[in-house]
Steps between C-alpha positions, in 0.01 A plus 500: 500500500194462658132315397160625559190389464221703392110395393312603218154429378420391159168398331433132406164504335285712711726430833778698619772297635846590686810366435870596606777681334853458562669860472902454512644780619835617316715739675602644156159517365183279431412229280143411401413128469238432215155469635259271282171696554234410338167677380497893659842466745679827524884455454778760476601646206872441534498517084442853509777561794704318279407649210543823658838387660597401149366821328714677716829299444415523136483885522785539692676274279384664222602832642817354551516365189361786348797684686761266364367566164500887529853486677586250196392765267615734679838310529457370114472900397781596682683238338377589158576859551885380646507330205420742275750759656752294472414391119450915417856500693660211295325641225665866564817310556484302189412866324829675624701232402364476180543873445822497631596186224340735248662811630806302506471331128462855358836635617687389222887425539758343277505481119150577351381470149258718383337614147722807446785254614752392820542689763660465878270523785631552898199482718277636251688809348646459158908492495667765229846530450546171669713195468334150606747174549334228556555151660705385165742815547339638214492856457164717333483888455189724550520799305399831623081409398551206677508282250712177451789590263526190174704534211647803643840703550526615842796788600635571784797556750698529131385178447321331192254224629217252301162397602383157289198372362373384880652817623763340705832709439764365296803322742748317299305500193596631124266737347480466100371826288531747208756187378698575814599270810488661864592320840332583845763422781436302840345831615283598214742735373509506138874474369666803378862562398557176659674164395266174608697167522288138453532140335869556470473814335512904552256778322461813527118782551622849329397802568095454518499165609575356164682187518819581215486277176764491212617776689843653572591600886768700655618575823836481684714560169358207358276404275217177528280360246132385603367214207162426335395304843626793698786307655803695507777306296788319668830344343306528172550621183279825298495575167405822359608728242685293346752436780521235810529634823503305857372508804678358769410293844418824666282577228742784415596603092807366449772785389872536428569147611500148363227254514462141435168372352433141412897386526573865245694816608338796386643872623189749596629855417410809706163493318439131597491375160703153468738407205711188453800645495782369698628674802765599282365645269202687743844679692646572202158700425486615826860665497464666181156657616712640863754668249268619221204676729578352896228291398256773474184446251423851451908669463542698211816628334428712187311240289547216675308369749417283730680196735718428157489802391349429162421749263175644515459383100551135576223505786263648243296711738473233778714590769335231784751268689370215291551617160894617598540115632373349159697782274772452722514124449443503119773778455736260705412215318569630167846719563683257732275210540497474867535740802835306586629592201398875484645537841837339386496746194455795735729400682778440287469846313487660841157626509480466894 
C-alpha cells in the first residue's frame, strides 16, 4: 500500500489556498476519505457510483429474484399440475373401485327375497330346479320358476318329500293333515309301507304315507293290531265284537294256543278269539271239530255245514267263523254241558 500526496486549492474568503490530500492506494480498489469542503469545493460523487453500484446489484438481484420467483412458479405449477394428475389419477382409481364394489354388489348370490317371493341366486342367474343346503344341513327346493318351495309336496326318485313353513325340507319330522299323521325319515323320505320304531314303541305309514290307526295289519301269516295312538299292541289284550283276542310279545294275534293274561288261562281259537275254557275242555273242542269238518269253516255235507258241521237252520243265515263258535258253544252247553262230556258221549256210542 502506498501514500501520496497531492495539492489542491480551495477558496477561503476571496483567497485560494492549497492544502494536501492523502490518497491510499488499495491494490483491490480505492477508498475515498471524506473531504470537509467548504463554500464552492468540488468533491466526487461517490453517492451516485454507489448508487449506481447498488442499482445494479438491486437489478441483478431482482432479476435473480425475479428468476427464482418465475422458476418458483414455474416449479409451484408444475407441482400443482403433478398434483392434480395424480388427484384425477386417485380420483380415476377411487372411480374403478367404486364401480367395481357396485358392479360387484349387483351380482346377487345366495338366498334372495324378493316381492314375488325366494329365490336362489349363483353369481347373478336365478337357480330352478335346484336344491340349496345350507351351513345348518338344511335342505330348500327351487321349483322349476325358481321359486322357493313352502308348504309343499315335492316327488321324486319314487320318493314323497315336504317343504315347511321356512321352506326347509322335512328330516325327522311328523307331518299332521286331512286328520292323518305322516313321518319324513333321516333323508326326507316320507314313510310308506313302512314300520317306524321310537319311545319304546313301533308304528306303522300305509300305503300313502298314512300312519295306521285302530287299524288291522297283516303280513307274514300273521295278523297285528295298530291302537288309537298308532302304537301297534304288544302282550295286550283287544276287545271287539264281542270277543277278546290277544296279541302277543311279537305283536302277533294270538291263535290255536293258550295264553295267560293277568295270572288267567284263556285258549285263542284259530280265529283269535279267547274263552276261559280249560285246556281240557278247548281239545276236547278242538278234536271234535278235526272229526266233524278237519277243522274246516266252510265244509259242507248236505245241510250241514261248517267246522261242526251244524245245520244250516241253527246258524240262521250266518255262516261266518264267529257265529259257528258261539252256536257251537251254546248247542254244547245245552245237550252235554261241556265239550268233555260231548266227546266222552261220542265216544262211547262209537261215533269216531
Amino acid at each position: 500500500m502506498d501514500n501520496k500526496k497531492h495539492y489542491k486549492l480551495y477558496k477561503s474568503g476571496k483567497q485560494w489556498r492549497t492544502v494536501a490530500l492523502s490518497v491510499t492506494a488499495v491494490a483491490l480498489g480505492l477508498t475515498f476519505a471524506n473531504v470537509t469542503a467548504n463554500a464552492d469545493t468540488t468533491t466526487t460523487n461517490t453517492d451516485n457510483a454507489t448508487t449506481a453500484a447498488v442499482a445494479t446489484t438491486s437489478s441483478a438481484t431482482s432479476e435473480v429474484s425475479s428468476n427464482s420467483t418465475v422458476s418458483s412458479s414455474v416449479a409451484s405449477t408444475t407441482t400443482d399440475a403433478s398434483t392434480l394428475t395424480s388427484a384425477s389419477s386417485a380420483t380415476s382409481e377411487s372411480t374403478a373401485d367404486s364401480s367395481a364394489v357396485a358392479s360387484s354388489a349387483s351380482v346377487q348370490n345366495g338366498i334372495v327375497t324378493e316381492d314375488a317371493g325366494t329365490y336362489y341366486y349363483v353369481n347373478g342367474e336365478k337357480q330352478v330346479d335346484a336344491f340349496y343346503t345350507n351351513d345348518s344341513g338344511q335342505v330348500f327346493y327351487f321349483g322349476d320358476d325358481g321359486l322357493m318351495y313352502k308348504n309343499q309336496f315335492y316327488s321324486n326318485w319314487g320318493n314323497t318329500y315336504y317343504f315347511g313353513e321356512d321352506g326347509a325340507r322335512y328330516t325327522d319330522q311328523f307331518y299332521s293333515n286331512w286328520g292323518n299323521l305322516y313321518y319324513f325319515g333321516e333323508g326326507g323320505v316320507r314313510y310308506t309301507n313302512q314300520f317306524y320304531s321310537n319311545w319304546g314303541n313301533l308304528y306303522y305309514f300305509g300305503e300313502g304315507g298314512v300312519r295306521y290307526t285302530n287299524q288291522f295289519y297283516t303280513n307274514w301269516g300273521n295278523i297285528y293290531y295298530f291302537g288309537e295312538d298308532g302304537v301297534r299292541y304288544t302282550n295286550r289284550l283287544y276287545s271287539n265284537w264281542g270277543n277278546n283276542y290277544y296279541f302277543g310279545s311279537d305283536g302277533a294275534l294270538a291263535k290255536n294256543t293258550t295264553v295267560n293274561v293277568n295270572g288267567t288261562n284263556y285258549t285263542a281259537n284259530a280265529d283269535g278269539v279267547l274263552s276261559s275254557k280249560s285246556a281240557e275242555e278247548e281239545a276236547a273242542k278242538e278234536w271234535i271239530a278235526q272229526r266233524e269238518s278237519g277243522g274246516s269253516y266252510t265244509a259242507r255235507n248236505g245241510s250241514c255245514y261248517g267246522r261242526y258241521q251244524l245245520l244250516i237252520s241253527y246258524l240262521g243265515g250266518d255262516l261266518s267263523p264267529e257265529n259257528q263258535e258261539r252256536v257251537a258253544d251254546n248247542y254244547v252247553a245245552s245237550r252235554y254241558g261241556s265239550w268233555v262230556a260231548a266227546k266222552a258221549f261220542w265216544q262211547s256210542h262209537n261215533w269216531y
